[in-house]
C-alpha positions in Angstrom: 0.0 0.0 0.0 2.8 2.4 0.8 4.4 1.4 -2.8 1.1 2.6 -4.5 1.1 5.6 -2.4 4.3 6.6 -3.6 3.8 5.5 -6.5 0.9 7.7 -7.3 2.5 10.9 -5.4 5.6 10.3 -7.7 3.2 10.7 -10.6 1.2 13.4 -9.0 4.3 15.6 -8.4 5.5 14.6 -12.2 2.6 15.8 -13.7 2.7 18.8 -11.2 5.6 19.8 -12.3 4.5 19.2 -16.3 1.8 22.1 -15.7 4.2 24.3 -14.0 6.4 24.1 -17.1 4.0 24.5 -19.8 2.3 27.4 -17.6 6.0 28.9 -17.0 6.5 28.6 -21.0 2.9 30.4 -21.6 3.7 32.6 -19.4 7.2 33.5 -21.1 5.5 33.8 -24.4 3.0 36.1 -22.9 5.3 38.2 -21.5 6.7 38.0 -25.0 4.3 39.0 -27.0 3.2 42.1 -24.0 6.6 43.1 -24.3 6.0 43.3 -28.3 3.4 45.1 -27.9 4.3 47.9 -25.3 7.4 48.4 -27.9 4.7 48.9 -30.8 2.9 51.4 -28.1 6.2 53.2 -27.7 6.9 53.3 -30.9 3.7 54.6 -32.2 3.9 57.3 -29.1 7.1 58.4 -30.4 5.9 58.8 -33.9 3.0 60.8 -32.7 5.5 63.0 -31.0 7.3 63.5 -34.0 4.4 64.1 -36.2 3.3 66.9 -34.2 6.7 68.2 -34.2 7.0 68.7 -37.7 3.4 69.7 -37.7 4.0 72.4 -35.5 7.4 73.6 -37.4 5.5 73.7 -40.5 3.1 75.8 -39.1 5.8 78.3 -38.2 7.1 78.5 -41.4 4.3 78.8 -43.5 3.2 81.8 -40.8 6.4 83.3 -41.2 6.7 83.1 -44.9 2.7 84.6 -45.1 3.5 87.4 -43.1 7.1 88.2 -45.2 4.7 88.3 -48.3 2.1 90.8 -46.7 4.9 93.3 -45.3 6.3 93.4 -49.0 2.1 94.0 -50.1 2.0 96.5 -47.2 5.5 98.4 -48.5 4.0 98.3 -51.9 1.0 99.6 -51.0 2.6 102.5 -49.6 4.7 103.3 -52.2 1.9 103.1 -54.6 0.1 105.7 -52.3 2.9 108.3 -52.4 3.0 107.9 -56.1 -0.8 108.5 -56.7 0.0 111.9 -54.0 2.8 112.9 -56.5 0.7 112.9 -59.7 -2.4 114.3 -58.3 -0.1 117.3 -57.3 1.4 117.4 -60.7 -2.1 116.8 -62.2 -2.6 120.3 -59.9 0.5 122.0 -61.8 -1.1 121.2 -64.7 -4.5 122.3 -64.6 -3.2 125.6 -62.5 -0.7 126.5 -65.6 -2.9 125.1 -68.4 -5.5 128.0 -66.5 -2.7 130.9 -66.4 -1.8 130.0 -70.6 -5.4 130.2 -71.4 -6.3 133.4 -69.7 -3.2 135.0 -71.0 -4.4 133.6 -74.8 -7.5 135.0 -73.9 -6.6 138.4 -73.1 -4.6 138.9 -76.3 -7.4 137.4 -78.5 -9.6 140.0 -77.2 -6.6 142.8 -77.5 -6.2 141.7 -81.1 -10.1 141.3 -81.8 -10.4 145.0 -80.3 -7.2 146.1 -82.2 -8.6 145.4 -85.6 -12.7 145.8 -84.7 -11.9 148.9 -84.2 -10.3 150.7 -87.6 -13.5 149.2 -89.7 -15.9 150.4 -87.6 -14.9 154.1 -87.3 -13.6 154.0 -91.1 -15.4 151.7 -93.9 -15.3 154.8 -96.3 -11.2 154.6 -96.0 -11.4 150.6 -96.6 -14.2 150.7 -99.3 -11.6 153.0 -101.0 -8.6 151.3 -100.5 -10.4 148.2 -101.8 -11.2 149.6 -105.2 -7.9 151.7 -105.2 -6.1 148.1 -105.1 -8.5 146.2 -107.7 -7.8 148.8 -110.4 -4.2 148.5 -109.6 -4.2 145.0 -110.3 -6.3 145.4 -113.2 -3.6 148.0 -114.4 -1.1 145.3 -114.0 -3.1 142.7 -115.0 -4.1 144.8 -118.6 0.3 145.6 -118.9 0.9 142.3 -118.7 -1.4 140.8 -121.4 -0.5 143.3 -123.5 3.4 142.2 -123.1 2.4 138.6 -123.5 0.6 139.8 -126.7 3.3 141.7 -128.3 6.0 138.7 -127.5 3.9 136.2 -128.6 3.8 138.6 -132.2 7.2 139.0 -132.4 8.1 135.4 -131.7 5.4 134.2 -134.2 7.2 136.5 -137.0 10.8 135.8 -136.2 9.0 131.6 -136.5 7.7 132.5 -139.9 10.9 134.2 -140.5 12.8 131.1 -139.7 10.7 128.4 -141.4 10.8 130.4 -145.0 14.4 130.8 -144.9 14.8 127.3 -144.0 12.6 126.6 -146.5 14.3 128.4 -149.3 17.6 127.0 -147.7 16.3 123.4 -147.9 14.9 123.6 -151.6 18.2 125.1 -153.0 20.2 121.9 -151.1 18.2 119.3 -152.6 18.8 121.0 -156.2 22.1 121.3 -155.5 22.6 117.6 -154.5 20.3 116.3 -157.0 22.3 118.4 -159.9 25.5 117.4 -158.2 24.4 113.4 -157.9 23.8 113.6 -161.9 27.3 115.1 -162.8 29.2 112.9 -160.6 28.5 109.8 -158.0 30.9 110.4 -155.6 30.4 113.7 -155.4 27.5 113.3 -152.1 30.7 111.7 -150.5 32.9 114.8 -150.9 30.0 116.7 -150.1 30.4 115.4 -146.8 33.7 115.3 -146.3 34.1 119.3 -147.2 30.9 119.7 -144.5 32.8 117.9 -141.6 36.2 119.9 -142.6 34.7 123.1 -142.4 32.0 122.8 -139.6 34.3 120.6 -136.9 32.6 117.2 -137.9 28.9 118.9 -137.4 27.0 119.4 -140.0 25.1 122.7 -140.0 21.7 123.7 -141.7 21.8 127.4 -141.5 24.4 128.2 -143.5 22.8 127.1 -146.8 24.2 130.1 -148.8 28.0 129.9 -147.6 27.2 126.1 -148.3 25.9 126.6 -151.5 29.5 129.3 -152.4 31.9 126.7 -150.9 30.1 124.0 -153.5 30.5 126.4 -156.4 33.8 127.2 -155.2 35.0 123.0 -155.5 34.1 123.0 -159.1 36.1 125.7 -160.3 33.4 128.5 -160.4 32.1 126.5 -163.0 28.5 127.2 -163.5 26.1 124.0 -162.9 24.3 122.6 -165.4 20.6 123.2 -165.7 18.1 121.9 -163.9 14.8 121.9 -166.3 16.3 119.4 -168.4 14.0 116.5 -170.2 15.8 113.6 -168.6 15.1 115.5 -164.8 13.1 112.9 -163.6 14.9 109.8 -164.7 17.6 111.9 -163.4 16.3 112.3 -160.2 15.2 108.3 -160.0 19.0 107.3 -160.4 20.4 109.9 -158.4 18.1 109.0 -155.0 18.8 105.2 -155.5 22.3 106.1 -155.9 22.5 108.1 -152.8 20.0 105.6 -151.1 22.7 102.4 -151.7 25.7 105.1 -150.8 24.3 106.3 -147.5 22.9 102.3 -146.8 26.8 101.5 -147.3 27.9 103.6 -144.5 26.0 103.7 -142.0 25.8 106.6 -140.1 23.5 109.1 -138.4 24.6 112.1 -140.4 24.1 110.3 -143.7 21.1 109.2 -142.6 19.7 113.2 -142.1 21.1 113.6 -145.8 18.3 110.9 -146.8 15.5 112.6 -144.6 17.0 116.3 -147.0 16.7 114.0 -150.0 13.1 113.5 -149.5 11.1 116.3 -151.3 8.2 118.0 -148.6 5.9 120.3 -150.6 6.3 124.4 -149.6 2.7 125.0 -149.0 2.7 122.0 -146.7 6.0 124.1 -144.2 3.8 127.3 -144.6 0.7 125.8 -143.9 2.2 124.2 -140.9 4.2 127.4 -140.0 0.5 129.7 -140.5 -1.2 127.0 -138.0 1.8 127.2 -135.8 1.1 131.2 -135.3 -2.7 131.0 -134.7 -2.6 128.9 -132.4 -0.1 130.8 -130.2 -2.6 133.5 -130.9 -5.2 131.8 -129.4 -3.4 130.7 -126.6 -2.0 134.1 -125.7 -6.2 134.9 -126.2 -7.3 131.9 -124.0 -4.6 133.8 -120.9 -6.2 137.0 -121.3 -9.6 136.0 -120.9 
């Protein structure tokens, strides 16, 4: 009996001793796991902490910055201020001296107004007379100088009609001369023009028909020229303008070509009818100023 009491104690105290371990190892992982967790509860206090730290310096700076950016609004402001004072007192100037021009311009408007008022009032007889004293003064003029106009315009139409028949004349006694001349000899248009550029400096002139006409006489001999109202004139004539046509077409200059436009025959009454038309109408113009 004493065997099984021991025994069974023996096995009592064994298992005793199996709880107290597995409740010693629950309680180690409890304390465990409570440990882990008050180290979360720190940790998470400490973050909190920190948070409102940086929270509370943000706060400050964005104060700080906000109140930087109103003083520079404020400093601004004031400046802006003094600037509007300083234009509304040159505004002032303005108006003030603009006033002081004005009544100045004034006053000598109504000096000048009275200065020249005055004289026609008290004395339209005087300026009634001076007006009709300075019209027939300018008709005076007016009549001297048409009268001027008129008598130029005569004498330049005469010295024109002057001009054209002696150019005329000049002209007809060339072509004769060169025709009469082509007939007797061929070459003769070539010393012709030669002798012309000798004696006038390589110019031909067209004014001097009667030295022109003596120099030509003079390079025959003084011979006289043959005549001119021949029977064979016009076949004459035919060979001597294609002659001088193919000579002049040969050498081809400017001067010779003039000689072809002399060649060419224009009718008298066709220059004085021209000349005649020329005059009236510078008659009519000179009448078309006056009126």
């Amino acid at each position: 009996m004493s065997s099984t009491s021991i025994s069974q104690l023996m096995a009592d105290m064994r298992q005793l001793v199996i709880n107290l371990q597995t409740r010693e190892r629950a309680t180690d992982s409890a304390l465990a796991k409570s440990q882990i967790v008050s180290d979360k509860i720190s940790g998470m206090k400490e973050y909190q902490e920190e948070v409102a730290n940086m929270n509370d310096c943000w706060r400050m700076q964005g104060r700080k910055v906000l109140v930087a950016g109103l003083q520079h609004e404020n400093r601004q402001i004031l400046q802006l201020q003094q600037e509007n004072r300083e234009l509304r007192q040159a505004l002032e100037d303005c108006e003030s001296t603009l006033q002081l021009v004005m009544q100045k311009h004034r006053d000598v408007v109504t000096k000048f107004t009275k200065q020249f008022v005055l004289p026609i009032r008290t004395s339209p007889a005087q300026s009634s007379k001076k007006c009709e004293t300075s019209v027939t003064e300018k008709i005076v003029n007016l009549s001297r100088l048409l009268d001027e106009c008129l008598a130029d315009g005569e004498s330049v139409s005469n010295h024109d009609q002057e001009l054209i028949a002696r150019l005329t004349t000049e002209n007809a006694c060339l072509r004769e001369l060169l025709n009469i001349s082509t007939c007797n000899d061929p070459n003769i248009t070539r010393q012709f023009l030669d002798r012309t550029d000798s004696v006038g400096g390589g110019q031909p002139k067209c004014s001097n028909g009667p030295i022109a006409v003596k120099k030509f006489e003079q390079s025959f001999g003084g011979d006289s020229l043959p005549s001119f109202h021949s029977p064979t004139t016009p076949s004459l004539h035919r060979r001597t303008f294609y002659s001088c046509t193919t000579l002049f077409d040969n050498r081809g200059d400017i001067r010779r070509n003039s000689f072809l436009v002399l060649m060419k025959k224009v009718p008298d009454t066709v220059i004085k009818k021209s000349a005649k038309s020329h005059a009236q109408k510078r008659k009519q113009c000179v009448k078309n100023e006056f009126h």
